[in-house]
N, C-alpha and C positions, 0 to 999 in steps of 0.2 A: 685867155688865149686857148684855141679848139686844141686837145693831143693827138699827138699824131700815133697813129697805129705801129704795132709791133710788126717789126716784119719777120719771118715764120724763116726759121733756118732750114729748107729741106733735106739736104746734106744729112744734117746731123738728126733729121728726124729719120732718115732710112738707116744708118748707121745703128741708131737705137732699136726699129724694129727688127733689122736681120739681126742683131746679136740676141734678140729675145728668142725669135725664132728657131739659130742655133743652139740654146741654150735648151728651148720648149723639146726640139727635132733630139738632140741627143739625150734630153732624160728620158724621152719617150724611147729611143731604141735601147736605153740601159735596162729601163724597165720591162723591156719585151727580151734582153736577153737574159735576164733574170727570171724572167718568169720561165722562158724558153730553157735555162738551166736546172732549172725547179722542177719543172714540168718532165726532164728528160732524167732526172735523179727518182721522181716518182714514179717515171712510167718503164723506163729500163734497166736505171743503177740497181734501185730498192724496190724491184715489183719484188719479189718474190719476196721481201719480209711483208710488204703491206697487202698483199696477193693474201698473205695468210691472216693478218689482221684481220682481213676485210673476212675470212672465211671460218674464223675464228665467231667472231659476231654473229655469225649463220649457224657455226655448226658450234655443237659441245659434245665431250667426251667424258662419257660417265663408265666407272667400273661397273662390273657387274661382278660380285664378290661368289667365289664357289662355296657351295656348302661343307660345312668339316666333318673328314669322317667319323664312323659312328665308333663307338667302343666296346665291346662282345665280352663276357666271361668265358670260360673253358667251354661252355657248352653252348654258346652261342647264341646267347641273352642278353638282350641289349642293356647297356648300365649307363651310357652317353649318348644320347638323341641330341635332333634338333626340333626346335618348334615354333611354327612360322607367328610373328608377329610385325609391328609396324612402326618406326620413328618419324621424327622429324626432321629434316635435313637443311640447313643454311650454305649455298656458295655465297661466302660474304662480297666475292667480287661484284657478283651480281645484284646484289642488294645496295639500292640508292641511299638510306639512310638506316643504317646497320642498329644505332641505339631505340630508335622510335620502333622500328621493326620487331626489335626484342620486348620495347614497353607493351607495345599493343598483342603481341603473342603471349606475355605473360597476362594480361589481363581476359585473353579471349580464351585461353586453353589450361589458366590456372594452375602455369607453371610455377617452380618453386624459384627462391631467392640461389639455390644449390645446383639447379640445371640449369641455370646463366651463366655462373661463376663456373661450372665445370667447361661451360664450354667456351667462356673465354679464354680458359686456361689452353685447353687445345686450341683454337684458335693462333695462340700466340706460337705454340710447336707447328705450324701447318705456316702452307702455302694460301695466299688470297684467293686463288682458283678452287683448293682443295675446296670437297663437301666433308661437313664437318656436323654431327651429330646436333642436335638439341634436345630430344624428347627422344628417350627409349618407350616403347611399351606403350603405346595408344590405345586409350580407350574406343569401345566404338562411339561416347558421345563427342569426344576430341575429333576423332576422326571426321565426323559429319559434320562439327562448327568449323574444322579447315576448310571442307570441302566448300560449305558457301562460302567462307570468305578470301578463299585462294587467290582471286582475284587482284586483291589488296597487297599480298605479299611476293611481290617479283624475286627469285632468288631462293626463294622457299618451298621445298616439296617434299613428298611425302613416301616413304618409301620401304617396302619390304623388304624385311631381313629373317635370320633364322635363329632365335633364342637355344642356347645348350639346356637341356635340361638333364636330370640325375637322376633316375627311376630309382633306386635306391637312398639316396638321399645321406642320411648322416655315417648308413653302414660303410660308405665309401667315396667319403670325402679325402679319408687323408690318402687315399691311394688314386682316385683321378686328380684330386685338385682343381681348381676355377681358371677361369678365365677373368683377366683383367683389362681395364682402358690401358691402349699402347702410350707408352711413357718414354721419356725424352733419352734414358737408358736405353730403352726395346727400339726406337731409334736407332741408335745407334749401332746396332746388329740385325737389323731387319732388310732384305732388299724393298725399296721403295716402288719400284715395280709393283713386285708379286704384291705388298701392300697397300699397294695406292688405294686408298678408298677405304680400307681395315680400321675398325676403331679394336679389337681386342686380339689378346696373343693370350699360350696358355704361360701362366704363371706362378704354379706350383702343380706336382704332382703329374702323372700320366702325361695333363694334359701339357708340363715346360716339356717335358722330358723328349715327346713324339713330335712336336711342335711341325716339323718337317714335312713328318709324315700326315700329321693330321690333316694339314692345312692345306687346301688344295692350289690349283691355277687359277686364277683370275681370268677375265675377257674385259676389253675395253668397246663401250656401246658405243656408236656415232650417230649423235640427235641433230636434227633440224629444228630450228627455233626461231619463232617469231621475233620482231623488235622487243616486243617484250621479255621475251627468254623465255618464252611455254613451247614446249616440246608441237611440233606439226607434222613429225617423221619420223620414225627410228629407221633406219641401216639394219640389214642382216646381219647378227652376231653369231659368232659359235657360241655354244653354250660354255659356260668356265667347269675346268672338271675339277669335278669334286674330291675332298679328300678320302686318303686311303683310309680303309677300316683298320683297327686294332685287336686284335682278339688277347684277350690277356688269361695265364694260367687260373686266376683264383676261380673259383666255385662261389659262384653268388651265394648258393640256397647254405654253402658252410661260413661266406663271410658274415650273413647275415646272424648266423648260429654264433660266431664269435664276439661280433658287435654288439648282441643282446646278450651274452654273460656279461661283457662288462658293465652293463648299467648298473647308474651309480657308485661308480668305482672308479678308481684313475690308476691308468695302467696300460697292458699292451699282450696281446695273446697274436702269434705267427705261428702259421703251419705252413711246411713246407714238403714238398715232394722231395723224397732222398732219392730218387732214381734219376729225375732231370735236373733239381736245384728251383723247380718252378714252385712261386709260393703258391699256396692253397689260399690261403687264407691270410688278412693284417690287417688286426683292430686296432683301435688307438682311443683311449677314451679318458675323459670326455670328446666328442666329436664337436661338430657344426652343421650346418644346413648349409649346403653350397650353393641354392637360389637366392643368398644374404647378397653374394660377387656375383649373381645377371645385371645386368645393365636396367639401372629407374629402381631398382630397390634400394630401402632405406638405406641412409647411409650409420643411423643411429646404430644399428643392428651391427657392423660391422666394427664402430666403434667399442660395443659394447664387447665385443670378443676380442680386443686387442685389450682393455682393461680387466678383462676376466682371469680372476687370482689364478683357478684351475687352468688356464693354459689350453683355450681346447683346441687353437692352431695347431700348438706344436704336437707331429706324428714321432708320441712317443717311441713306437716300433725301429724306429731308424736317430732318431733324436735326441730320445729320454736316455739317459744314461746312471747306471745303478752300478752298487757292487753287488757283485753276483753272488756270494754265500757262499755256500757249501757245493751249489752248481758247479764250482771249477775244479772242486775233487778229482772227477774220473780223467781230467785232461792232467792236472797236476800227476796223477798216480800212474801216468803213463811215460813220464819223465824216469821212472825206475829202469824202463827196459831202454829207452833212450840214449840213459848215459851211461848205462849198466850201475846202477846206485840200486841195487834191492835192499828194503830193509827189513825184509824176511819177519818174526812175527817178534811183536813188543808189546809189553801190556800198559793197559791204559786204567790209573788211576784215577783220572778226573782230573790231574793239575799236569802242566807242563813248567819246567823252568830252563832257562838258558844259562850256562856255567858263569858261577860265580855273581850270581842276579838272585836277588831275592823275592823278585815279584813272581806272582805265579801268572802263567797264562790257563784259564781255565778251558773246559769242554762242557758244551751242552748240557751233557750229564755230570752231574754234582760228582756221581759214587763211580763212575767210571764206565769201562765198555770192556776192563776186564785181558784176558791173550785177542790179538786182532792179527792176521796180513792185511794186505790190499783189499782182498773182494771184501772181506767181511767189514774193513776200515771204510769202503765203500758204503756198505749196505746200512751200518749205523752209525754212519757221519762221522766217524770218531774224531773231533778237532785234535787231539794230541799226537795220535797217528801222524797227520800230515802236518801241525809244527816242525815234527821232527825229519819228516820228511824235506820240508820248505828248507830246515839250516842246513840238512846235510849236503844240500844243491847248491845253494847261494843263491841271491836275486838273481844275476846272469843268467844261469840257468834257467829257473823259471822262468823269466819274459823270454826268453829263448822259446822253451818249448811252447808256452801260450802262445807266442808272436805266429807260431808254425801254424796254428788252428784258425788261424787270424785276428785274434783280439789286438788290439791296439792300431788297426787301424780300418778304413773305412771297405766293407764287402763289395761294390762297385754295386751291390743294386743299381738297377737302372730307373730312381729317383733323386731329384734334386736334396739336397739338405741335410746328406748323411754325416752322420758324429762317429769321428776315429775312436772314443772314445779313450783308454787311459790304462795303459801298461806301463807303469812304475818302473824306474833305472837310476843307484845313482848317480848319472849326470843331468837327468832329471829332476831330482828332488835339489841339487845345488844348484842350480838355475832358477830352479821355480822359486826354492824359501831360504835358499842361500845356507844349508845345513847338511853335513855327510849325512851319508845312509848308514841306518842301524841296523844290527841284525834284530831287533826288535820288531823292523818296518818288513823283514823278510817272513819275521812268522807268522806276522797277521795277511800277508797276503795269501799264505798257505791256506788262510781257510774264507778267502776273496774279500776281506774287510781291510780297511786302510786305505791308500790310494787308489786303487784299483778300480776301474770304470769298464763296464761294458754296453754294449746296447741290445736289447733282447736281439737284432736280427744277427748282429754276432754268435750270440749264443745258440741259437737255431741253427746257421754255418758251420759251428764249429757241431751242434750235435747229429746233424746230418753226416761229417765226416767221420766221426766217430762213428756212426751207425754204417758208413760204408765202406770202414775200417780203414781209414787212410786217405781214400778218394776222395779227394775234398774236390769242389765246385761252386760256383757261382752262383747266389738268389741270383733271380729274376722274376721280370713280369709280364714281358712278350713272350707272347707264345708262337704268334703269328701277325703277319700283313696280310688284307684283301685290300687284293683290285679292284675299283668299282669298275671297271670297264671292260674287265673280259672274265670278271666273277671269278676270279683264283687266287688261290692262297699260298704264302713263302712262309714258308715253317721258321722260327727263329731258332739257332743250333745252338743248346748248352754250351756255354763256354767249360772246358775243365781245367784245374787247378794244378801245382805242384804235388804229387801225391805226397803221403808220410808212412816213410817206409820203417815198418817195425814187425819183430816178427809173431806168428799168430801167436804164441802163449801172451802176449800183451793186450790181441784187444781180447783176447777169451776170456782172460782173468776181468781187465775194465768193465765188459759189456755185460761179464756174469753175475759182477757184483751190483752193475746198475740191475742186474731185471731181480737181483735178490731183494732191490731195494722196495719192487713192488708186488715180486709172487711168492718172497719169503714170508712166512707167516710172523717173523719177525725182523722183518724191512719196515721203514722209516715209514714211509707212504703203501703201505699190504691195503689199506681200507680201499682204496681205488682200482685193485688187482681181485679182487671179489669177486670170485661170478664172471670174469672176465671171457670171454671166448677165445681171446688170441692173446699170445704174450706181449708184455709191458715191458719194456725199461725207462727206467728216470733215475732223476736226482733232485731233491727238494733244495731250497735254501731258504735262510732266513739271515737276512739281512738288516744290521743296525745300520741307522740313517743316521742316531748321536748317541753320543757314550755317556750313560747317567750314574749316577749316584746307587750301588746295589740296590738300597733300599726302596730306592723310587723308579725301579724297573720295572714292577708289575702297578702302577699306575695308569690311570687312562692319560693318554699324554697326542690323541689325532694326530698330530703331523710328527708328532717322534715314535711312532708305532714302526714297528719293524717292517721292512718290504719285504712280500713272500714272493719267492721263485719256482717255478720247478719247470724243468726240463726232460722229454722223454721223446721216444721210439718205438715203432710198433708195425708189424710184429718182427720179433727179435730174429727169426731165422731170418726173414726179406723180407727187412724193411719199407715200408711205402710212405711212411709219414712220420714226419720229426714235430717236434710241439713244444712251444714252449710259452708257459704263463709269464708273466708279471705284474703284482698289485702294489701299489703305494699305500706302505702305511694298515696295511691288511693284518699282518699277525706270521702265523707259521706258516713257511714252503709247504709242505705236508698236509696240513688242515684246509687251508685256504686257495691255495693253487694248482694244487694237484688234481681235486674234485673236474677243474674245467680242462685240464688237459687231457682228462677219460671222456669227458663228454663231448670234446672236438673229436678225439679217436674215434667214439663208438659211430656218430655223426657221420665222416668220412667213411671208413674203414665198413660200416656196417648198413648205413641207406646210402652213400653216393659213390662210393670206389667203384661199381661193378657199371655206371655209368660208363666212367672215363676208360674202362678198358672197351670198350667199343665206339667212343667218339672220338673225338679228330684228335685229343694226344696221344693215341693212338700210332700216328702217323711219326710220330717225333722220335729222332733216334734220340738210345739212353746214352750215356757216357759213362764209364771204366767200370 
């Protein structure tokens, strides 16, 4: 039997199409207000964040870093330049594949395993836009293998900078000090601004200290840049201005005089001017090479001076800390008019004892020094003099009056790293070794052995005061600022000190016995007063570093060899220059120390004084 045909519901066939219809009609307008929502959040909500995006991709902003000012000695010699050379620079944002990038530049430029790894490190301190160092110091064959292959490295350029360099080199290391890579510390005290773009800061010496002033203002370049990121434009820049000049007190041609005595020796010689407080002069030896801290030099080198026994970082001048010897005599014997304690003339035996003690404290001299006062107690070191001087005061006293001179604690030089060194107290000693104070511990400071620390630039402080009888003042080592931009210069003004008011038969007797000590023909140190043209005063010392066994005292013993000191002034009516040695392990104050403290004087005093009174310190008021 034939089927019969379906018959077609149309009803319900339109019913199905209009519901498709409105279904098709309103995702179509959902989707057009969506986009219409989209489009009106892009184009009005958020233009101006993607306004910048988009102009971001066109433009980049590179610093252009100012050059640091230079650094001048007293006579306006340059000792801190700059000097132009070239690195490598990575925007890692910019760089599509950051590790390949780095494989292929170390293979093309035969970079080391150490300028990867340093600049990762920075990398992870930085921002992804930041430019971030790779290579310091381009050769010119480096240079010409980037140059063809630039191409290949989007992100990566190549770019001029200004290397520090040290015309003098080891003579005056510990007094500018280096520059180092900024570190996640110097971070944290640096405005990000004025650094944007800065890989080094100064980091000991002169150069922490001016940091400010060195360092100049920066300028932010504005580049036009292809899709690729290669420069098609630069923008008009101001130029970044550069930093201020430094003119510092010392005298090259006499630092240089004091840096080459000490060779081969470990130790510290400072001359300073007693009229303004400005050093002349600060060795510190052994030294370093300050081109070890440029940027792409070895780093073994730098290693190897942090493992080095002798210490040649550390600037003994402000650092090294010694007992001073017999050096602290003339400020001790000036504690007599102080507290009114004269102890008018006593004779000296050779032995001292303290009542009811059986030990002896011995002098120098075996057979004695015979009737002494002051000057003469001065002039031949007599230890038993000032034993007896040291008990009849008590410690208090003494750290009293030394405290007045400044020992114990830090002169305010204006260098980072200075040591207060160590004026004994007992609340001191019960604190430190949990043990009262002896009067035992008061006699040996009387003649600067026991606990007692100073640091040569103290000792120079306190002989400069003496030489100016009381007027004490400040080391320093600005002398001056220049402007690069209108060529003038700002005098830096002596800071002056608390005076120490005593009356003149005190320092007359002190300062008569110091210059006995070198133009008497029986003075400690007479050999270096010979011939002299102008008057001398000093004071040797000789300082035990370990207390041996009598009999194995005149053994060769290198590191337990006595430290020789001496301390002087010159010339004795008006004073110009204070001086003081210090040698490690050297033998006698007198023999060994003194010899270098005539030959900075003669140096000074005799080819370079007559300079400085007609150049620019010149300009500088004196103080008291």
């Amino acid at each position: 039997m034939a089927r019969r045909p379906a018959i077609r519901n149309e009803q319900q066939l339109r019913f199905l199409l209009d519901r498709r219809l409105w279904f098709t009609g309103g995702a179509a307008v959902l989707i057009g207000m969506l986009l219409l929502v989209r489009f009106s959040m892009l184009q009005i909500i958020h233009y101006d964040h993607y306004a910048l995006l988009s102009q971001n991709n066109r433009f980049r902003i590179r610093p252009v870093l100012p050059s640091r000012g230079l650094i001048l000695d007293r006579q306006g010699r340059v000792i801190a330049a700059n000097e132009p050379a070239f690195r490598l620079d990575i925007t890692p944002e910019n760089v599509p594949d950051l590790q390949k990038t780095l494989a292929d530049l170390q293979q093309l430029l035969g970079l080391s395993q150490e300028d990867v790894a340093l600049f990762r490190k920075t990398m992870r301190q930085s921002q992804p836009f930041d430019t971030i160092p790779l290579k310091h110091r381009l050769t010119e064959e480096q240079l010409a293998r980037f140059a063809v292959n630039q191409f290949r490295f989007p992100g990566v350029d190549v770019r001029a900078e200004l290397r520090r360099t040290y015309a003098a080199g080891q003579a005056t290391a510990h007094i500018l000090g280096y520059l180092g890579a900024i570190d996640q510390q110097d971070l944290s005290r640096l405005d990000r601004v004025r650094y944007g773009g800065a890989t080094q800061v100064g980091k000991t010496g002169i150069e922490k200290s001016y940091e400010d002033i060195l360092y100049g203002i920066p300028r932010y370049q504005r580049l036009e840049v292809n899709a690729s990121g290669r420069p098609i434009r630069q923008f008009p820049t101001p130029p970044p201005e550069r930093g201020h000049s430094i003119y510092l007190t010392i005298d090259l041609a006499l630092q240089e005089k004091a840096q080459g005595l000490l060779a081969d020796r470990r130790g510290a010689i400072v001359a300073l001017d007693v009229r303004d407080g400005g050093i002349l002069a600060m060795a510190s030896a052994p030294s370093f090479d300050p081109a070890i801290f440029s940027p792409g030099a070895l780093k073994e080198a730098y290693g190897g001076l942090q493992l080095d026994a002798e210490k040649p970082l550390v600037n003994r001048a402000i650092r090294g800390v010694y007992a001073p010897g017999s050096t602290i005599k003339p400020f001790l014997g000036l504690a007599e008019f102080y507290y009114n304690k004269p102890q008018g003339t006593i004779y000296c035996n050779g032995t001292f004892y303290l009542q009811g003690r059986k030990r002896p404290y011995r002098d120098w001299r075996p057979s004695g020094h015979g009737a002494v006062n002051l000057r003469r107690a001065i002039e031949q070191s007599c230890d038993v003099y000032f034993y007896n001087l040291a008990r009849s005061l008590g410690i208090e006293r003494v750290s009293s009056i030394l405290n007045l001179f400044g020992f114990g604690k830090p002169t305010g030089i204006d260098l980072p790293g200075e040591s207060a060194g160590l004026l004994p107290t007992p609340q001191w000693k019960r604190s430190r070794y949990h043990q009262p104070w002896y009067m035992g511990d008061t006699v040996v400071v009387g003649i600067g052995q026991g606990y007692m620390q100073v640091t040569p630039m103290q000792l120079v402080q306190a002989t400069a005061t003496l030489a100016r009888r009381g007027q004490a003042i400040r080391p320093h080592l600005l002398m001056a600022t220049g402007d690069p931009r209108t060529n003038s210069k700002t005098a830096s003004i002596p800071e002056p000190l608390p005076a120490i008011n005593l009356p003149d038969a005190a320092w007359d007797t002190v300062i008569g016995g110091m210059t006995d000590v070198i133009m008497s023909p029986s003075g400690t140190a007479h050999r270096i007063g010979i011939d002299a043209p102008y008057t001398l005063a000093g004071k040797s010392g000789t300082a035990q570093v370990i207390a041996l066994p009598k009999d194995k005292r005149h053994q060769s013993r290198t590191q337990f060899e006595d430290n020789a000191l001496f301390i002087s002034f010159a010339p004795v009516a008006a004073p110009r220059i204070a001086v003081v040695v210090v040698l490690e392990n050297a033998g006698g104050g007198s023999s060994m120390a003194a010899p270098l403290a005539r030959e900075i004087m003669d140096t000074y005093l005799l080819e370079i004084d007559h300079e400085r009174e007609t150049g620019p310190t010149s300009e500088r008021p004196e103080t008291g």
